[in-house]
SERO-4910 file (N, C-alpha, C, O; in steps of 0.05 Angstrom, whole numbers):
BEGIN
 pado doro    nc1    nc2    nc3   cac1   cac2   cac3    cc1    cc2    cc3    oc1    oc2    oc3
  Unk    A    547   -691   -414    541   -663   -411    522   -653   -432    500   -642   -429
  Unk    A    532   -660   -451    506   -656   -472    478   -670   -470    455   -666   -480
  Unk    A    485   -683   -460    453   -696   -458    434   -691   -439    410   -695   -443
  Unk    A    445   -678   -413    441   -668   -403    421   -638   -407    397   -630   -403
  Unk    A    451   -626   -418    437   -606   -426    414   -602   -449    400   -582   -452
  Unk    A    415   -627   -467    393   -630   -483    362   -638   -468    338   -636   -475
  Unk    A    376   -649   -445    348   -660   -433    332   -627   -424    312   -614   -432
  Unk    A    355   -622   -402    339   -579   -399    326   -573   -420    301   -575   -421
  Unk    A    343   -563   -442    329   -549   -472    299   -565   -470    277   -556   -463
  Unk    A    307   -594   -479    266   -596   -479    247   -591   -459    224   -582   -462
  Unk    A    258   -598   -439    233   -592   -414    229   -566   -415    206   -560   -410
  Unk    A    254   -537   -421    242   -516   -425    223   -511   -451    204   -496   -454
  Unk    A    234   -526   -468    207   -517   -490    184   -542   -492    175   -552   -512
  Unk    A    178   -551   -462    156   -571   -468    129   -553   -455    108   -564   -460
  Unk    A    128   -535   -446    111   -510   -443     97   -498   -469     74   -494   -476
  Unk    A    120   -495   -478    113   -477   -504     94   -504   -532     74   -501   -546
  Unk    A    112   -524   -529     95   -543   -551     79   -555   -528     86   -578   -530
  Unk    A     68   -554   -515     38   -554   -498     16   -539   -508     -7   -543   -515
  Unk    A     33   -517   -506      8   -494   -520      2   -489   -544    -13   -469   -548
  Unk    A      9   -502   -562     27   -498   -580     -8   -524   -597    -26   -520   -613
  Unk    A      2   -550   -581    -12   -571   -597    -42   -572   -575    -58   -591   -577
  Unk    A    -45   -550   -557    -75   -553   -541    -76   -530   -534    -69   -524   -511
  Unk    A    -84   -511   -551    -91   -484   -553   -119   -484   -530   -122   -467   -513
  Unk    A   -129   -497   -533   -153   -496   -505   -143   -496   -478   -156   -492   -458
  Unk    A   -123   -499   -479   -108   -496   -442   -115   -462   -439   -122   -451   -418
  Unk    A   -110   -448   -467   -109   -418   -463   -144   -412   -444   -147   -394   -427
  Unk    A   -154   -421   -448   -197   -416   -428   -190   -421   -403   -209   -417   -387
  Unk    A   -166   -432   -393   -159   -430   -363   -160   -406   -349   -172   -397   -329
  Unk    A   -133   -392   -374   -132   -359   -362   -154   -341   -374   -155   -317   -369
  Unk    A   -172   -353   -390   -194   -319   -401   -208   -315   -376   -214   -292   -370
  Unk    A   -213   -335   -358   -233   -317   -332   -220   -290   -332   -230   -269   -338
  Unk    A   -193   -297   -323   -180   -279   -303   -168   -256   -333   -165   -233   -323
  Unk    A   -165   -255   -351   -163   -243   -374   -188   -228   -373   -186   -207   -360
  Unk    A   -206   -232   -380   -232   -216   -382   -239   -210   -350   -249   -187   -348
  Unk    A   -237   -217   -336   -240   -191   -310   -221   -182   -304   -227   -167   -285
  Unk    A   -194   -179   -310   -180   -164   -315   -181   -139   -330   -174   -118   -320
  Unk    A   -189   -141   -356   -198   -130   -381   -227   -102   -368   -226    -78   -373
  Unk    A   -249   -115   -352   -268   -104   -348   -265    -84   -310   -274    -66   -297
  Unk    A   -251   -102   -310   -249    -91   -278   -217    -68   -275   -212    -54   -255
  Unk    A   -204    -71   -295   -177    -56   -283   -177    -45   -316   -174    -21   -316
  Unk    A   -179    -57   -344   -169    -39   -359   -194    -27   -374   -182    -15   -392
  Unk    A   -218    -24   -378   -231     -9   -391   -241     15   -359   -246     38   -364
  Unk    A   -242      7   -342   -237     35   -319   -216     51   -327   -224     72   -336
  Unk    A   -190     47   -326   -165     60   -334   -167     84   -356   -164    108   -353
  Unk    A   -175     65   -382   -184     72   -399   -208     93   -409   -208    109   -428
  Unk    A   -226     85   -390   -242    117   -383   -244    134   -366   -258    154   -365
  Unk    A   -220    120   -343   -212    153   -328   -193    175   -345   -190    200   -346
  Unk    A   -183    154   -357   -163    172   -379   -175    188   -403   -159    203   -414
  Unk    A   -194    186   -409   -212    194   -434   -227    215   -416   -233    238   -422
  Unk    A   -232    202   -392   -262    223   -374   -239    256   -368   -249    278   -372
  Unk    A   -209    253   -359   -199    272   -357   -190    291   -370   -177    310   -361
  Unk    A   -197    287   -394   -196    310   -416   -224    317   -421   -230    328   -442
  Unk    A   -242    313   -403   -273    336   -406   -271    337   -383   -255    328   -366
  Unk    A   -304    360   -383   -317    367   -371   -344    345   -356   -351    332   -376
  Unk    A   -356    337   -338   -369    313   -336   -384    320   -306   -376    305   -288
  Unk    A   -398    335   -302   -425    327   -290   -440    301   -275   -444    297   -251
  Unk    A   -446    287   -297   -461    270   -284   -479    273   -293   -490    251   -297
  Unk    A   -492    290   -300   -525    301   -312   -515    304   -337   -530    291   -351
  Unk    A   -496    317   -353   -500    333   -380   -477    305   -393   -462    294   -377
  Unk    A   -480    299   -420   -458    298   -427   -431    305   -427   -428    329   -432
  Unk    A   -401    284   -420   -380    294   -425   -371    317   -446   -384    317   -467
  Unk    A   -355    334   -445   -344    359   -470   -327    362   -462   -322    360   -438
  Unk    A   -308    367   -484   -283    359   -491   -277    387   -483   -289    408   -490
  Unk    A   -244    380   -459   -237    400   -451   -203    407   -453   -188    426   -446
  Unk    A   -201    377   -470   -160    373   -468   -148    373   -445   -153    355   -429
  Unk    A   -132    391   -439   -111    392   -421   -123    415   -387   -113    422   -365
  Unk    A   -149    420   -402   -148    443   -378   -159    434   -350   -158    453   -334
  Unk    A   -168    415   -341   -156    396   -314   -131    400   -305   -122    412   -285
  Unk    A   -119    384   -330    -89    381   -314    -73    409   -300    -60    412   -279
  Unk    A    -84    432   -326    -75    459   -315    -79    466   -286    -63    473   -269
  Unk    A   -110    460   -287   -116    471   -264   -115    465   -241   -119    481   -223
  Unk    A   -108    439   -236    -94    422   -223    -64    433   -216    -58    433   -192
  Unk    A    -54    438   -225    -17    448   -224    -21    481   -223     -2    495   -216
  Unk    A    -42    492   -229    -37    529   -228    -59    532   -214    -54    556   -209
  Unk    A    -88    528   -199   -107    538   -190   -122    528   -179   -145    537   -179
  Unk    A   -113    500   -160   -113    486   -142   -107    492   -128    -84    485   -123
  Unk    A   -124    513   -106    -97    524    -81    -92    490    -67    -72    477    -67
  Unk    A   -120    484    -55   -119    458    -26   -101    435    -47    -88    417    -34
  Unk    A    -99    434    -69    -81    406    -84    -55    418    -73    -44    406    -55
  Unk    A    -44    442    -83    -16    450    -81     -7    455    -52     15    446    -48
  Unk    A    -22    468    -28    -14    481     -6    -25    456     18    -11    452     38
  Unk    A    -44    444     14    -44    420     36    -48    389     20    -46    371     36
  Unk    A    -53    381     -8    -63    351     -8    -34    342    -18    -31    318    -13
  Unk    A     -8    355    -31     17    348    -42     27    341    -19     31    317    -12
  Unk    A     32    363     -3     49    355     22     43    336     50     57    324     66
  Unk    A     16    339     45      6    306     70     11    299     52     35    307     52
  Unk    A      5    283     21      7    264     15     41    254     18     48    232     27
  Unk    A     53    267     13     87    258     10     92    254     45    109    237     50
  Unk    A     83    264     62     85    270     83     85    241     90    106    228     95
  Unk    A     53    230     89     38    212     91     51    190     83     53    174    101
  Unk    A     63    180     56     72    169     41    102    160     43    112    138     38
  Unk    A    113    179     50    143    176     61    150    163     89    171    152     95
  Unk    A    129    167    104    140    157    136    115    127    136    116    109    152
  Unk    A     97    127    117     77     98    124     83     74    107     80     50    111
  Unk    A     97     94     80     99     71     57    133     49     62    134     24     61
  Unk    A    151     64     68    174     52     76    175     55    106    198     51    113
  Unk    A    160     62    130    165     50    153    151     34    151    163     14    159
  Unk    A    128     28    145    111     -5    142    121    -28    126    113    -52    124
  Unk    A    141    -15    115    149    -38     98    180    -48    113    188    -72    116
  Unk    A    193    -26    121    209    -40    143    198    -43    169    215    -55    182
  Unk    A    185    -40    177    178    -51    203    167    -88    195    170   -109    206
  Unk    A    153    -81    172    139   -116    168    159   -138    162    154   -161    166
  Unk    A    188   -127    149    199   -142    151    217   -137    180    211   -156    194
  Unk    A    224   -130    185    237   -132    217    214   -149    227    217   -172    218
  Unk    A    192   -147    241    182   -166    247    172   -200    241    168   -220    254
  Unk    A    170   -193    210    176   -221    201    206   -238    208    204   -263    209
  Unk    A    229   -228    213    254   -226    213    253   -235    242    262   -256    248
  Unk    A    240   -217    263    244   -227    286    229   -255    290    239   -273    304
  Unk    A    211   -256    279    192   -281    295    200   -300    273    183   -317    270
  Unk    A    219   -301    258    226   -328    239    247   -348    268    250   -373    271
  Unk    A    261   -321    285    278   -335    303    258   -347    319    265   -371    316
  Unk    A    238   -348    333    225   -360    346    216   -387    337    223   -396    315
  Unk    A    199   -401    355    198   -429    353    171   -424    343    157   -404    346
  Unk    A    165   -451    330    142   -448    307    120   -446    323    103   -445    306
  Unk    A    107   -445    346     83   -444    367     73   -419    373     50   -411    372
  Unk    A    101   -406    380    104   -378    392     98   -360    367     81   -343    366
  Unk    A    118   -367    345    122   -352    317     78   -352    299     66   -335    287
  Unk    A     75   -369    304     49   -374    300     24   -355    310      9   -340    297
  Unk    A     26   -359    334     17   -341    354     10   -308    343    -10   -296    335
  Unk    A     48   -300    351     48   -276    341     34   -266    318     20   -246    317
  Unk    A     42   -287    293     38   -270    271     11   -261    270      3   -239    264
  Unk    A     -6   -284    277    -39   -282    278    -36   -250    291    -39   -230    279
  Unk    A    -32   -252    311    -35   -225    326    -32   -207    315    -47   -189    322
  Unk    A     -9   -201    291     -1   -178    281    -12   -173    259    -14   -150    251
  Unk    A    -23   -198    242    -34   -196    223    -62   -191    224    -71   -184    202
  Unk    A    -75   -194    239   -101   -190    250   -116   -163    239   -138   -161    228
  Unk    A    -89   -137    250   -118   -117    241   -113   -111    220   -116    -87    218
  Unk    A   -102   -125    195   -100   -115    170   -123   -126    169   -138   -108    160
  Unk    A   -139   -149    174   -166   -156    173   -190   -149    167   -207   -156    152
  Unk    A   -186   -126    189   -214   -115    189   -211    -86    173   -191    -73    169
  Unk    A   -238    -81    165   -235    -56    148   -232    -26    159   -234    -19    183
  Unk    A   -227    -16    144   -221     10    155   -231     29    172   -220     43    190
  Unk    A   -262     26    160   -285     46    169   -287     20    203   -296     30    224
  Unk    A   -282     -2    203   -281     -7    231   -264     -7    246   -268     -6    270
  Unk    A   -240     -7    235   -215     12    256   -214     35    251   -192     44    254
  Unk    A   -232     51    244   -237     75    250   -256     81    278   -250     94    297
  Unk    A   -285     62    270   -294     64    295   -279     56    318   -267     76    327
  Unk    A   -276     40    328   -246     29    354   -239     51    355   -250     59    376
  Unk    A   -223     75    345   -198     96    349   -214    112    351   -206    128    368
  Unk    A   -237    119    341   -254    140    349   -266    155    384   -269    176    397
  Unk    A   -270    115    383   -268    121    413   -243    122    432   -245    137    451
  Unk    A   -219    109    429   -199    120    437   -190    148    443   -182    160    463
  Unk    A   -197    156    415   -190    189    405   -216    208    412   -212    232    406
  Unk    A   -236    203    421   -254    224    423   -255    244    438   -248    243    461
  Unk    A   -262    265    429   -250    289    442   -275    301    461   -287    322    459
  Unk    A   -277    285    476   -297    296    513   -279    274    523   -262    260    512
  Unk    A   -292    278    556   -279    263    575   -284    234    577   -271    220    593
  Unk    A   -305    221    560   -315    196    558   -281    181    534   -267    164    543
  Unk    A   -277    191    513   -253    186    502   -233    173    513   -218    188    526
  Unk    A   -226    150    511   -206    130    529   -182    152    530   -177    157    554
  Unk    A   -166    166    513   -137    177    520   -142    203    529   -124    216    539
  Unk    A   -167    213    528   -165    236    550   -173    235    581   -169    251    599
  Unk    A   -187    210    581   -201    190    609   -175    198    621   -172    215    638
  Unk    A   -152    179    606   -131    165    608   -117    189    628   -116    193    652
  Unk    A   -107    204    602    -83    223    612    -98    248    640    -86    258    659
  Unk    A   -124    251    634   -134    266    665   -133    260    685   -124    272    705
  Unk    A   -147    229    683   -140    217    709   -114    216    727   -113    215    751
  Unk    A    -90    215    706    -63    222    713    -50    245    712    -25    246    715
  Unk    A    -66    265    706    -62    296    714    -44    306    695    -30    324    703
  Unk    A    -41    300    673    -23    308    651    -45    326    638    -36    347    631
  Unk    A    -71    323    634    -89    343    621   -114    347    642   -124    334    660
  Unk    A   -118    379    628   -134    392    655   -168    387    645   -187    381    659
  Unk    A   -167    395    611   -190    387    595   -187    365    572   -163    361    568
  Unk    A   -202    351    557   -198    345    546   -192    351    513   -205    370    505
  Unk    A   -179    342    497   -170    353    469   -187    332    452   -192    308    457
  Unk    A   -196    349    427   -216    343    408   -188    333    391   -177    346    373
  Unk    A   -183    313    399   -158    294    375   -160    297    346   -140    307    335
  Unk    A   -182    289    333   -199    279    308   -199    304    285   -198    306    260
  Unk    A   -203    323    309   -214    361    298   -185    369    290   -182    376    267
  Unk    A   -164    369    306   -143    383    308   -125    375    282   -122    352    273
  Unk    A   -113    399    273   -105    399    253    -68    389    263    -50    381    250
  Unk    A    -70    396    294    -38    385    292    -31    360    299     -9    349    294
  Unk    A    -56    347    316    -64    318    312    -74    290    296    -70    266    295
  Unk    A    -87    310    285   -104    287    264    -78    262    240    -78    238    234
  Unk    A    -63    282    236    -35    268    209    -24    255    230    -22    233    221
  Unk    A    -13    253    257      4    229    273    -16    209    287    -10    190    301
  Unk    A    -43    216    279    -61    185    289    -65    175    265    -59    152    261
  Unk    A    -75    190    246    -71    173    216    -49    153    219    -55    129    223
  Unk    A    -17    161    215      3    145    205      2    125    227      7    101    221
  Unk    A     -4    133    259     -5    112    274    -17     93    267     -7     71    264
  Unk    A    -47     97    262    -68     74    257    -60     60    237    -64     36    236
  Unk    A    -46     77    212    -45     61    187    -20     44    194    -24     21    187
  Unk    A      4     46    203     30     31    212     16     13    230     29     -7    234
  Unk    A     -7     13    244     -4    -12    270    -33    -30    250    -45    -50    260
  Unk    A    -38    -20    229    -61    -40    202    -39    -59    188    -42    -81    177
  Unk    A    -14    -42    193      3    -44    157     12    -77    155     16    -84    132
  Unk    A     14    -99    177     16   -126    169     12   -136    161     10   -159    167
  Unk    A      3   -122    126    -24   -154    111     -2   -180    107     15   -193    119
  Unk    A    -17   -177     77      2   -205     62     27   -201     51     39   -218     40
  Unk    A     36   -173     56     74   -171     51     86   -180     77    103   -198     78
  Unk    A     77   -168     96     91   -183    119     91   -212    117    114   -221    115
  Unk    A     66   -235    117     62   -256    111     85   -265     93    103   -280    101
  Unk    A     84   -254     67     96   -259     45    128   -263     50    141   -282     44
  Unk    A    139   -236     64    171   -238     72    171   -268     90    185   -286     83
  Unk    A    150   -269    117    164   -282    133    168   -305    116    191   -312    112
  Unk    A    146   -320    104    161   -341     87    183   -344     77    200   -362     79
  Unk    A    182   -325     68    213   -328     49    229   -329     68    247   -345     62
  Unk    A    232   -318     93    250   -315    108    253   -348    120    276   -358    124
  Unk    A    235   -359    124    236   -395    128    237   -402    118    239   -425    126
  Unk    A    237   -402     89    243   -419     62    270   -408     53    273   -406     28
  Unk    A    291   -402     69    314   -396     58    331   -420     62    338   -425     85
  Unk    A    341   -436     42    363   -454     49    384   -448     75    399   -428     77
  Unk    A    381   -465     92    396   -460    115    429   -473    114    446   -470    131
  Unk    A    431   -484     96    461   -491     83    471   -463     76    495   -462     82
  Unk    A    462   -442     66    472   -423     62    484   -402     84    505   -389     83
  Unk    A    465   -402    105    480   -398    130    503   -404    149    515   -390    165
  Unk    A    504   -427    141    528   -449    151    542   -451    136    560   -467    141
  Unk    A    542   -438    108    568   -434     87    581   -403     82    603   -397     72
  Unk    A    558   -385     91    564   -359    111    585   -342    124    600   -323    123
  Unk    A    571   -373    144    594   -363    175    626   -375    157    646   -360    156
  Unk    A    626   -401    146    651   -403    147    666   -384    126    690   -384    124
  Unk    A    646   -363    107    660   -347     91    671   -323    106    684   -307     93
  Unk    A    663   -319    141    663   -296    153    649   -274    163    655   -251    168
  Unk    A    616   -294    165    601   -279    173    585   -284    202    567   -299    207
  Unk    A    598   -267    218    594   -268    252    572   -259    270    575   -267    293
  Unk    A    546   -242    264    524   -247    269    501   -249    256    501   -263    236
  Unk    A    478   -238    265    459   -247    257    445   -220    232    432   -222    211
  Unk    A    454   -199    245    456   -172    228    469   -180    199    454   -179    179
  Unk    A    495   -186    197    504   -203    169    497   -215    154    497   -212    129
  Unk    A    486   -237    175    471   -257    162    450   -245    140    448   -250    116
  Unk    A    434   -224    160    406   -206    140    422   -195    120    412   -202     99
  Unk    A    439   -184    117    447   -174    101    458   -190     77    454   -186     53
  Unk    A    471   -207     89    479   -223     62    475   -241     54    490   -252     38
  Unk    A    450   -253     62    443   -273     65    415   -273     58    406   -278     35
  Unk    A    401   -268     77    371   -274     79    355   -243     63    334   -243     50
  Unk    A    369   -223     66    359   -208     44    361   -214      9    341   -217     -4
  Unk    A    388   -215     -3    389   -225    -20    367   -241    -28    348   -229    -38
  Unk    A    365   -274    -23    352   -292    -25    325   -290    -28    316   -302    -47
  Unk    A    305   -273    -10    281   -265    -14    280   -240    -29    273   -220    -16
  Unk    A    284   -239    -52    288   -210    -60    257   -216    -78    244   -196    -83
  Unk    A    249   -239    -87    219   -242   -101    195   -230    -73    178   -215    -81
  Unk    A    196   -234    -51    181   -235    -35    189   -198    -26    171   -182    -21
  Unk    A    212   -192    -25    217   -166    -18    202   -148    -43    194   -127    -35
  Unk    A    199   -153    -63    187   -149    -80    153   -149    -93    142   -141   -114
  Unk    A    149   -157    -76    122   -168    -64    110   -153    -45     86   -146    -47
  Unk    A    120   -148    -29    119   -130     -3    121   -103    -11    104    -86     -8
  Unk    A    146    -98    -23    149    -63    -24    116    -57    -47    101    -38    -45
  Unk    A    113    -72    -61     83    -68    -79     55    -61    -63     39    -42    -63
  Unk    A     58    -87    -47     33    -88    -27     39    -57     -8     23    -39     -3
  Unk    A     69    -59     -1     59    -34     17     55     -5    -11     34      7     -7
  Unk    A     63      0    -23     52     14    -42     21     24    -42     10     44    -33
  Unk    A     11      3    -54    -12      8    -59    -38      4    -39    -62      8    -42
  Unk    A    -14    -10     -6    -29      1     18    -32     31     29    -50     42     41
  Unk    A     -9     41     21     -2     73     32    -26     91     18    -36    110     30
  Unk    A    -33     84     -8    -54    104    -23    -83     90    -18   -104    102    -17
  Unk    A    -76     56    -13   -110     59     -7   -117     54     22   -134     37     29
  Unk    A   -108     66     35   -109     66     67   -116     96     74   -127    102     95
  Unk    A   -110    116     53   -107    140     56   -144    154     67   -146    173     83
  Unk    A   -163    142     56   -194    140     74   -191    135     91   -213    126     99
  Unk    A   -168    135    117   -174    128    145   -179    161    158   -189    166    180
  Unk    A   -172    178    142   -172    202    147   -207    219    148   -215    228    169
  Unk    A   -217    220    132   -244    214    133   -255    203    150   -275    213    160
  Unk    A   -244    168    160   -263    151    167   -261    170    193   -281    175    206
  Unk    A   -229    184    203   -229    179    237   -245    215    238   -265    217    253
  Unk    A   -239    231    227   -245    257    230   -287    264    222   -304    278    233
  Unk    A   -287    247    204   -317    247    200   -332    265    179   -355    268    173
  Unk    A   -307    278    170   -306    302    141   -288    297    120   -264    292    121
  Unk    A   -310    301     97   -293    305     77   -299    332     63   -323    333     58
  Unk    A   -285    356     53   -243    360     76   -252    349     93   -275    347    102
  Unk    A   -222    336    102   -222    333    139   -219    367    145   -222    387    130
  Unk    A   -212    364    170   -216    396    185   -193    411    178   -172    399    177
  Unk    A   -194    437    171   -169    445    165   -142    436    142   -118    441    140
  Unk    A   -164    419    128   -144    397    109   -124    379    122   -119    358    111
  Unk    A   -108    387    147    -99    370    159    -96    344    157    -76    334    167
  Unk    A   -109    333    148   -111    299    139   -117    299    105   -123    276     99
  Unk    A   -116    311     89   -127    316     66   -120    296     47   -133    303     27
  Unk    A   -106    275     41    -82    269     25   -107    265    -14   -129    276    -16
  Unk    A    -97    254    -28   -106    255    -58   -128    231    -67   -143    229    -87
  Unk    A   -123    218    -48   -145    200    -53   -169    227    -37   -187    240    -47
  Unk    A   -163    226    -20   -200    243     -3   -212    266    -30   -234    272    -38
  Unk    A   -181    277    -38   -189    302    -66   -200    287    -84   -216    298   -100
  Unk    A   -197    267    -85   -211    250   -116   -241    252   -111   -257    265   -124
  Unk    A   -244    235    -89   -261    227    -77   -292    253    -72   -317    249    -74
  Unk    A   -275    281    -65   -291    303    -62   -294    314    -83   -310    333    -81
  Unk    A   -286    311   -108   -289    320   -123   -308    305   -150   -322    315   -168
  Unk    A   -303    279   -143   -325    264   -163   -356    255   -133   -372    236   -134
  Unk    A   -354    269   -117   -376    245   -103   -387    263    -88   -407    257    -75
  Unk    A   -374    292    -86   -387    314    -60   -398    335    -84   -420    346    -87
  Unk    A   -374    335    -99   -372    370   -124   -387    355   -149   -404    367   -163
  Unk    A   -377    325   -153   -399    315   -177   -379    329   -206   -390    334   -228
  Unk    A   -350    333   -200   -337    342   -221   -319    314   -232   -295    315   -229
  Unk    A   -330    292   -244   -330    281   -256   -303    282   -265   -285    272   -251
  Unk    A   -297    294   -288   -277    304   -313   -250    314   -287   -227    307   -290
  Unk    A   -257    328   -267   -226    337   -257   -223    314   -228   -203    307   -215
  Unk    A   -245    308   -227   -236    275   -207   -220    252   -223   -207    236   -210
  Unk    A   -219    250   -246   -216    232   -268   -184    248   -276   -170    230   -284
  Unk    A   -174    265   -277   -152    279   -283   -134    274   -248   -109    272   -245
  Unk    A   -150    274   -232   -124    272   -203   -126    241   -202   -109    230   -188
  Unk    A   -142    228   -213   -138    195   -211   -118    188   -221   -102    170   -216
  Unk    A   -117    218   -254    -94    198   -276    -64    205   -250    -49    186   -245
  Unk    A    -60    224   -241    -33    242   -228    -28    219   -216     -9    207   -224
  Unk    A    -44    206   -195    -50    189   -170    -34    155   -185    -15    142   -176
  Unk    A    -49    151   -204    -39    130   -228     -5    134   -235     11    116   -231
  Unk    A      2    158   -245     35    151   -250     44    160   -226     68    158   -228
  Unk    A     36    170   -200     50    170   -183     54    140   -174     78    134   -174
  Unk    A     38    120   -168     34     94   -150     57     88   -183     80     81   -175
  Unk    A     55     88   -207     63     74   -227     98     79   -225    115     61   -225
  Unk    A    101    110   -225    131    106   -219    148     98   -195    172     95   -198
  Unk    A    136     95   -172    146     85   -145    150     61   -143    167     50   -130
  Unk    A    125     45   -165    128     10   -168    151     13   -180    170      3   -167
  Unk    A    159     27   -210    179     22   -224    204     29   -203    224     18   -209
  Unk    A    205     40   -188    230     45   -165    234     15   -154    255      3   -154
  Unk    A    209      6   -144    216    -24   -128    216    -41   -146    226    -62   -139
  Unk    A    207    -40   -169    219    -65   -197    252    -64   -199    263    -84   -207
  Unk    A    267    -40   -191    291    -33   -206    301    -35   -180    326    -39   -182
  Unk    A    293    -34   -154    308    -46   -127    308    -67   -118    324    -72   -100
  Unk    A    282    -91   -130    286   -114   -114    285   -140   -138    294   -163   -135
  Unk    A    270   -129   -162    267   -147   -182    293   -152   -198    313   -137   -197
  Unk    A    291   -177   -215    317   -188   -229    333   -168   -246    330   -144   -245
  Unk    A    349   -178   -259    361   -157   -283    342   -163   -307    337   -143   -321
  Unk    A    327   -190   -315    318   -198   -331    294   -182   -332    287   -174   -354
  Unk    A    280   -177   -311    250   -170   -316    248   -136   -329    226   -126   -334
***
């Protein structure tokens, strides 16, 4: 037993005296260290600095402290009265129904046979593929509002509409083709990611399961195959995260305005966006990036503390 366990102890610290006596293994990771460094933390770093001025584009930054953030929270009408509430709107029904739907479907097609299961996934995973601004075009024409528009072709020809509806324009339309388009994109690599796990689950565990008392296949998910992939469930709730906010340009892409019409589609990415690239306000685009930042930051820490270890 001890020897055993002496054998563990070294192989865990044969990592550490690796690095230890060939400090050059460390130039493996500087690629990805230094574009890390240039690409994610000196951006960070000067959106966070840019949001306490003033910033143009033409004049030098001037130091303005906190009065962004103010104005942001007291004199923002379109942040407070339409980009808060699509956004949560937006965020609540795309970020966790895409993330349970991807696993339900990974879930379903793990039962299938590996030909069929193959098949499918390609299929489903497909239009996470293509980019946005081109499943925008596709739905554009779907959604176009004359009689050439596939769903008003559609529904006249079958006498449900007498004219056709400007889909894209309408402010009570535009937010349920967004979440549609973005839920029938939402399959990337978390879906991918679960179904694995879901076929890499020891299947001894199943069959030690049933004989503890567990009688379908509902159970099974539950006590079984969820548990077990909880790295990959973890994985997924991220990906869909930071799909829900950067998917949020489908709104733009399908309407063709930024505002979309009536704000109706408005969510916080398009405000960033109008405000450093239409208004050229630098300093308060750089202040809704930071909001945008601990919002995506505390929602990860929600799915660190629901799917990740006790250790991490």
């Amino acid at each position: 037993m001890k020897s055993a366990l002496g054998l563990l102890a070294s192989r865990l610290a044969a990592p550490k005296k690796v690095r230890d006596s060939h400090p050059i293994a460390y130039l493996f990771v500087f690629p990805y260290v230094l574009m890390f460094l240039i690409f994610i933390v000196v951006p960070v770093i000067a959106a966070i600095l840019l949001s306490f001025t003033y910033f143009d584009t033409v004049r030098l930054p001037s130091w303005v402290g906190f009065e962004n953030f103010i104005t942001i929270f007291t004199n923002d009408v379109e942040f407070m009265q339409y980009v808060i509430p699509n956004t949560l709107k937006y965020a609540v029904i795309v970020g966790p129904g895409g993330y349970i739907l991807s696993f339900l479907l990974a879930w379903l097609l793990a039962q299938l046979t590996p030909k069929v299961r193959t098949v499918l996934a390609l299929i489903i995973y497909s239009p996470s593929l293509t980019a946005g601004v081109t499943m925008a075009v596709l739905w554009k024409v779907i959604f176009a509002g004359d009689e050439t528009g596939y769903l008003n072709m559609f529904l006249m020809n079958i006498g449900v509409l007498n004219e056709p509806i400007a889909w894209l324009t309408s402010a009570k339309y535009l937010m349920p083709i967004m979440i549609g388009v973005t839920l029938w994109s939402s399959m990337g690599v978390g879906f991918l990611a679960m179904m694995a796990g879901i076929l890499n689950v020891n299947q001894d565990l199943y069959e030690a399961g049933y004989i503890d008392g567990i009688r379908n296949k509902f159970q099974e998910m539950i006590y079984i195959t969820i548990p077990t992939i909880k790295p990959q469930m973890l994985f997924g709730a991220v990906m869909a995260i930071v799909g829900t906010f950067g998917a949020s340009g489908i709104g733009v892409a399908l309407s063709g305005s930024n505002p979309t019409p009536q704000y109706a589609g408005q969510l916080i990415v398009n405000h960033i966006e109008y405000y450093g690239f239409t208004k050229y306000e630098m300093g308060y685009a750089a202040a809704l990036s930071v909001v945008l930042l601990l919002v995506v930051y505390a929602v990860s820490r929600f799915a660190f503390r629901l799917f990740g270890s006790k250790d991490e």
